[in-house]
N, C-alpha and C positions, 0 to 999 in steps of 0.2 A: 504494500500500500504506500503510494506516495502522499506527504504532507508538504506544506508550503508555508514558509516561516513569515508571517506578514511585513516583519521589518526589513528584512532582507530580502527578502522576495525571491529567495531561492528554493532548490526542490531540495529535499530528505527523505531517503529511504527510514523510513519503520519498522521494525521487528519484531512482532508480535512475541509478547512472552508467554510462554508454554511450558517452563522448563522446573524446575524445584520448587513448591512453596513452602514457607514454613508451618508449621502446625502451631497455633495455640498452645501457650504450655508455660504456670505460673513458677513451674522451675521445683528440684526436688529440695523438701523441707526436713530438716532434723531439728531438734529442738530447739536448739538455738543459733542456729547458724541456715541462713540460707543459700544457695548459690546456683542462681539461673542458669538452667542448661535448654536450650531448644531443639527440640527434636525436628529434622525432616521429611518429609512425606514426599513420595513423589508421585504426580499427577500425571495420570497417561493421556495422550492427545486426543484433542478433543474430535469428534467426530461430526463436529460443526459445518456445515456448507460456507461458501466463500462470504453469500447475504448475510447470514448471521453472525459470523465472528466479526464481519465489518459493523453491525451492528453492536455487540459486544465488546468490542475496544471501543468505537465511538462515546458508548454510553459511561466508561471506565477511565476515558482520556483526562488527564488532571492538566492544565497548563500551569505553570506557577512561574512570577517575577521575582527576582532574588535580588534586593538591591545594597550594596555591600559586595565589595571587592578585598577586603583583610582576610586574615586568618582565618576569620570565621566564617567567609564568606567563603570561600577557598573549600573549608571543611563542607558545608552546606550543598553548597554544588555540585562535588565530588560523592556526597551523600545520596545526594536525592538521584544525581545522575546512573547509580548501581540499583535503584530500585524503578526499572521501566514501565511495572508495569501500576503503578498510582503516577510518576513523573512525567507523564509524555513526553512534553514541550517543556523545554528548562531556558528561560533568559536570565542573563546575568547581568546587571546595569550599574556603570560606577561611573564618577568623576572624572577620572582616569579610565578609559576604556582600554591601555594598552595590558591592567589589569587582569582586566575579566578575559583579555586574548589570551595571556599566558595560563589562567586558568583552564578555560577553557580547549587548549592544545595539548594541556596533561593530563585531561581528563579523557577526549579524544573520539572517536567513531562520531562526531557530528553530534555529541549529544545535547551539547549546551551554545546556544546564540548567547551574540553579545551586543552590547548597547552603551553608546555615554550619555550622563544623566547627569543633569543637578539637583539634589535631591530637597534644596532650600526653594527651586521654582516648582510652585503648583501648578501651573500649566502646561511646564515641560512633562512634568511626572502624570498629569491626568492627559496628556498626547501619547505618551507612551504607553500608559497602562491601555487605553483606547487603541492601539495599533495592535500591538500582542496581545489580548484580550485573555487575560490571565484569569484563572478561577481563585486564583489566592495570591498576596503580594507579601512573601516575606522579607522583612526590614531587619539587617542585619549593619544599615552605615549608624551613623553617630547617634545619640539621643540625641541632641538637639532637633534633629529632622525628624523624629516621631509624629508630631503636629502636622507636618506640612504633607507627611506620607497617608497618614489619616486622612487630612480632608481630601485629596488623591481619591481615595478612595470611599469614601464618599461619594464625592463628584461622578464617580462610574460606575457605586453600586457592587465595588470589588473587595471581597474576604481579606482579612489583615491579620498579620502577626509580628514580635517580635520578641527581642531577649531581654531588652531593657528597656527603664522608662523612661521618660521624657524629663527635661534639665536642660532650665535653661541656659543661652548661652555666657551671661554678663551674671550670672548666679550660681554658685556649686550646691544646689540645693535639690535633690529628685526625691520627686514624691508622686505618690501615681494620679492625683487630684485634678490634673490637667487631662488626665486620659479618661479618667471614670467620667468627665467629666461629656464625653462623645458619646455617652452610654445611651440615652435618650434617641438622637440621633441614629447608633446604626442600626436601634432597631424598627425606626422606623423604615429607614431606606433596606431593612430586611437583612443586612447584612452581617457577622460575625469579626470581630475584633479579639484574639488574643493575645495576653500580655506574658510577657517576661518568662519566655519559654527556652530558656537556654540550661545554665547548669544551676546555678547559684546567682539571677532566681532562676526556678526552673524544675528540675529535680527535685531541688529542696522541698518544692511546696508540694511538689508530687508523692512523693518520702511522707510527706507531713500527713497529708491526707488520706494514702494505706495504712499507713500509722491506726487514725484515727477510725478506718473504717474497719479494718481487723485485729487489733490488737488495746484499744481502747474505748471507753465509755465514756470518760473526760481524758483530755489530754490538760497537763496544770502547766508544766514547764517545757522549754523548748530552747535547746542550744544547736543552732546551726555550726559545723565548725567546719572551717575551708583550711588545707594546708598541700603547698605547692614545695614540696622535698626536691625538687630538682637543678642540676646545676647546668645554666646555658654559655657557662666561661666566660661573658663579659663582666667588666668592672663594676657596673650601673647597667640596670635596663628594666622594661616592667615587660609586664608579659603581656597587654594588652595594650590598644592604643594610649601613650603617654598623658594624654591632656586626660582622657576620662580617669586613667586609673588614678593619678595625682591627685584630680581635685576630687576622687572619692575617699582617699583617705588621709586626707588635708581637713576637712570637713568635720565639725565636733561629730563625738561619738553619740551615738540614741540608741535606747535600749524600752522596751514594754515593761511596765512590772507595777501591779495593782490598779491597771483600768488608766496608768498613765505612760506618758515615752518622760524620761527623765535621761537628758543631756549632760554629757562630761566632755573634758578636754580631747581632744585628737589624741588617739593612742597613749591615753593616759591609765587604763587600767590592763593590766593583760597579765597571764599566768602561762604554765607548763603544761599542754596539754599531751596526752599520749593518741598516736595514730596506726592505727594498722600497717604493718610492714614497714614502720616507717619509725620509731618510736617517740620519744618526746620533743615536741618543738613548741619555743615561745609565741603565744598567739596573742591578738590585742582585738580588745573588744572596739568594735565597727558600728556603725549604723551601716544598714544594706535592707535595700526596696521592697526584699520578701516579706521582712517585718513587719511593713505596716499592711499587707493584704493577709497576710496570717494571722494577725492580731484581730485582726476584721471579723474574718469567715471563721473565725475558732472560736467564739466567744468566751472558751473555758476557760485559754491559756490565763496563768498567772505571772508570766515571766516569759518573757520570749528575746535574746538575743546572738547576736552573731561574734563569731571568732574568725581571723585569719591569722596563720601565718609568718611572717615576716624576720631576717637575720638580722643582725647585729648592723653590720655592715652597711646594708638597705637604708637602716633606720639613721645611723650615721650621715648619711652622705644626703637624704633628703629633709634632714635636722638644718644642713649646711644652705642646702637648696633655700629651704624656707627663709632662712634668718638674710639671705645675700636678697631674698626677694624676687628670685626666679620661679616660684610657684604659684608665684601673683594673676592674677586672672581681669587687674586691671591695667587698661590700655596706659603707655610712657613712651614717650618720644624721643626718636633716636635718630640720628641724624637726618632732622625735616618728616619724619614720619612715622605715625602711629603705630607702634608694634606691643603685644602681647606678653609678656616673658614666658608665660608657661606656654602659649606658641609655640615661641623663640626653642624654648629647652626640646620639646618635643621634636622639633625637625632637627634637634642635633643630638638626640638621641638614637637606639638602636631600633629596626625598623620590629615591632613584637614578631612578622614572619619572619625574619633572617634567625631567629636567635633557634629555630625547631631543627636543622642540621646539626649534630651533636649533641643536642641534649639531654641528658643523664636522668634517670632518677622517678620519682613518682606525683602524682598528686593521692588525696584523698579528701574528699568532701564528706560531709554526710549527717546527717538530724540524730540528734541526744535528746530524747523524749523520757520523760518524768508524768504518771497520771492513775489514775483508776482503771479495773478492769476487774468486773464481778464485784463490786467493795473492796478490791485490796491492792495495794497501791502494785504500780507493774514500770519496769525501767526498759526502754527500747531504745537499742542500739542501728540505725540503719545506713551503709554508705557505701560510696564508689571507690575505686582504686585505678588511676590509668596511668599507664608506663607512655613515659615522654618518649623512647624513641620506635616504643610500637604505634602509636601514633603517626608519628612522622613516616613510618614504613606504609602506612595504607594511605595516606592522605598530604603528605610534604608537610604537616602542618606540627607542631609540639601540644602538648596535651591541653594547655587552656585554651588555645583553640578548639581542638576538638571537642573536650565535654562541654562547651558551648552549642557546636556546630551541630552534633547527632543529634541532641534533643530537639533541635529546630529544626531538623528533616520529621525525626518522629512524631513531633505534635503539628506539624503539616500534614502528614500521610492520615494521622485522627482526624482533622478537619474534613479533609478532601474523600475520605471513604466512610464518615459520617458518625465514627466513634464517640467524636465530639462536635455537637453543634448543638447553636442559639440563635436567635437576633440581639446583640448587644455586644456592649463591650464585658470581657470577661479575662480572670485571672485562672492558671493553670489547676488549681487546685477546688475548685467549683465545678469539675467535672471527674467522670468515673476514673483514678485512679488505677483499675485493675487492665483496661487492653492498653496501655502504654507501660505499665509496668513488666507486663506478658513479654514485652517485644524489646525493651532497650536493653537489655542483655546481647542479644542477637546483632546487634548494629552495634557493638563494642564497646557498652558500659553495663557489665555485667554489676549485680549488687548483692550486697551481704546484709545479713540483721543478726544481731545476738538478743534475745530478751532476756529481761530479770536475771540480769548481771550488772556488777557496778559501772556505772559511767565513767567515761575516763576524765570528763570536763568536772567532775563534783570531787577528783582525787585530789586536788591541789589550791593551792591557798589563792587567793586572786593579790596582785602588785600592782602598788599604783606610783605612778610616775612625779 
């Protein structure tokens, strides 16, 4: 079957997929320890007529926009582009188009078009989603362009997601309240809006919410802990684009606890956490975006905050950043013109894709749950583990790319074959938990849980700075 790419206007052979499916399968359980295993089934050819199976793809064909050219985008494309048969039509659209080419050549067989976009023009972005005529527009470029990607689609009546929220750009402040805030709106234009579908948010709240639907009656306390053990050999560098990571952990800490967020200094409290295969590293307590939707949609929680992370070293050297005033996020003039310092820093730092060739070592995320179950109190352990340079072997990409990138193919493939749907805007953990949990094993973030066993986050004293 030939297809015809609108923006290019060229012809594409098709391939109808017929070949291995996976089976359902919530993965073998021991008592305390889980560990996803998916079994395959193989499906013998269908004895379908030419009419029908063109029928049968047609009705199956998912188009989807992918806007974001990083790491994660990189991850995303190369994701969705292994699964043919929910991905159709895959476009990739960046600011840089030479981008999405080089993506798009490594991924290969014609699978992924490419496009340049400004993603700050709404008229540019509702001409293109109107050209490629996308059943879902995943936003993988900057928060600040969450808004402008929204009313996009809007404008066209087009399905939306993305990994983060929206923040402004002249303010290091993200809070989902500008997004909840479309809720109204997509459902009237009929349309589905999801939020913050990456790792952390992302997982987290998906964690959060098998949590609560299997293992809990009330959930009370909630420690997300994120720690990234890997080493990429440079001096300085972040793992994600520079200006977002900075000014997210530049930004005073916020924390849930008794029906309020109660605010401390930037990395002023943090302790010794232990991590699977990984063991103890200093983490500091953060405010981060899943908080305030978990706080929301869980009304039990009594406590709900986040850990990352972070070396000695790190913490030195953007100590220096800050006090020199290069973290600054207001405009200073420099010879006859307006420039940024935290800009400035970021184009002279390391680019987060270059640093995925040689990199060493593990991440592990994953939800510290404290609650009731039957009357008696029950402690839930759940989290991921991915090898930086297994990663990089399936995808060129280092691991926080990655556990970003699969869950934003995953919870597109829930949208697009109907696992999860609504008209509104909606966060990840407001829907069934159980067919995205089935399957993110199999696309390479397998998960563990331990119950009623001690948390590793409640073994150690908390330090304040």
């Amino acid at each position: 079957m030939i297809l015809c790419g609108s923006l290019c206007k060229k012809k594409y052979t098709f391939a109808a997929f017929l070949g291995e499916v996976p089976e359902r399968s919530n993965g073998a359980v021991s008592k305390t320890v889980v560990r996803v295993s998916v079994p395959r089934v193989r499906i013998p050819p269908s004895p379908l007529s030419i009419n029908k199976l063109s029928k049968h793809l047609k009705k199956n064909m998912s188009r989807v926009l992918i806007i974001g050219a990083g790491g994660v985008g990189a991850v995303v494309a190369h994701k969705c582009a292994a699964v043919p048969e929910v991905f159709t039509n895959i476009l990739l659209a960046s600011r840089t188009k030479s981008k999405c080419d080089k993506i798009a050549a490594e991924i290969g067989g014609n699978r992924v078009e490419t496009a340049q976009i400004d993603a700050d023009n709404v008229p540019e972005l509702i001409a293109l989603i109107e050209s490629f005529k996308p059943d879902l527009v995943i936003n993988v470029a900057l928060p600040y362009q969450d808004l402008h990607i929204m009313d996009a689609c809007l404008a066209t009546k087009t399905h939306y997601m993305d990994t983060a929220n929206y923040e402004p750009v002249d303010e290091a402040k993200f809070e989902y309240k500008w997004q909840w805030a479309y809720h109204d709106r997509f459902k009237e234009a009929g349309i589905m809006a999801l939020l913050g579908c990456g790792f952390d948010p992302g997982v987290t709240s998906i964690f959060t919410a098998y949590a609560a639907k299997h293992h809990f009656d009330e959930i009370h306390y909630l420690d997300i802990v994120d720690c990234n053990a890997g080493d990429h050999g440079k001096a300085f560098a972040t793992n994600f684009n520079p200006e977002i990571n900075i000014r997210e952990i530049t930004q005073p800490g916020k924390y849930w606890e008794n029906g309020a967020w109660h605010e401390i200094p930037a990395m002023s409290i943090h302790k010794p956490i232990h991590y699977p295969n990984i063991g103890e590293k200093e983490s500091y307590l953060l405010y981060h975006e899943e908080l305030e939707s978990l706080s929301k949609n869980f009304p039990t929680l009594k406590r709900a905050r986040f850990w990352m992370t972070f070396g000695q070293k790190y913490i030195n050297v953007l100590n220096v950043l800050q006090e020199v005033g290069m973290t600054s996020i207001k405009p200073v003039m420099y010879e006859g013109r307006e420039i940024v310092p935290l800009q400035f820093l970021k184009a002279v730092l390391p680019e987060p894709a270059s640093l995925a060739e040689g990199y060493k070592g593990e991440t592990s995320i994953g939800c510290q749950i404290r609650g009731i179950k039957d009357g008696k109190e029950r402690t839930y352990y759940i989290w991921n583990n991915c090898d930086h340079a297994e990663a990089y072997k399936e995808t060129g990409a280092q691991a926080i790319s990655y556990t970003t990138g699969v869950p934003a193919m995953l919870g597109a493939k829930m949208m697009l074959t109907g696992k999860w749907n609504g008209k509104g805007v909606f966060n990840v953990e407001e829907f069934d938990p159980d067919p995205f949990m089935a399957e993110i094993g199999k696309y390479g973030l397998p998960w563990h849980e331990e119950i009623d066993m001690p948390l590793p986050v409640e073994k150690s004293k908390i330090n304040t700075m």
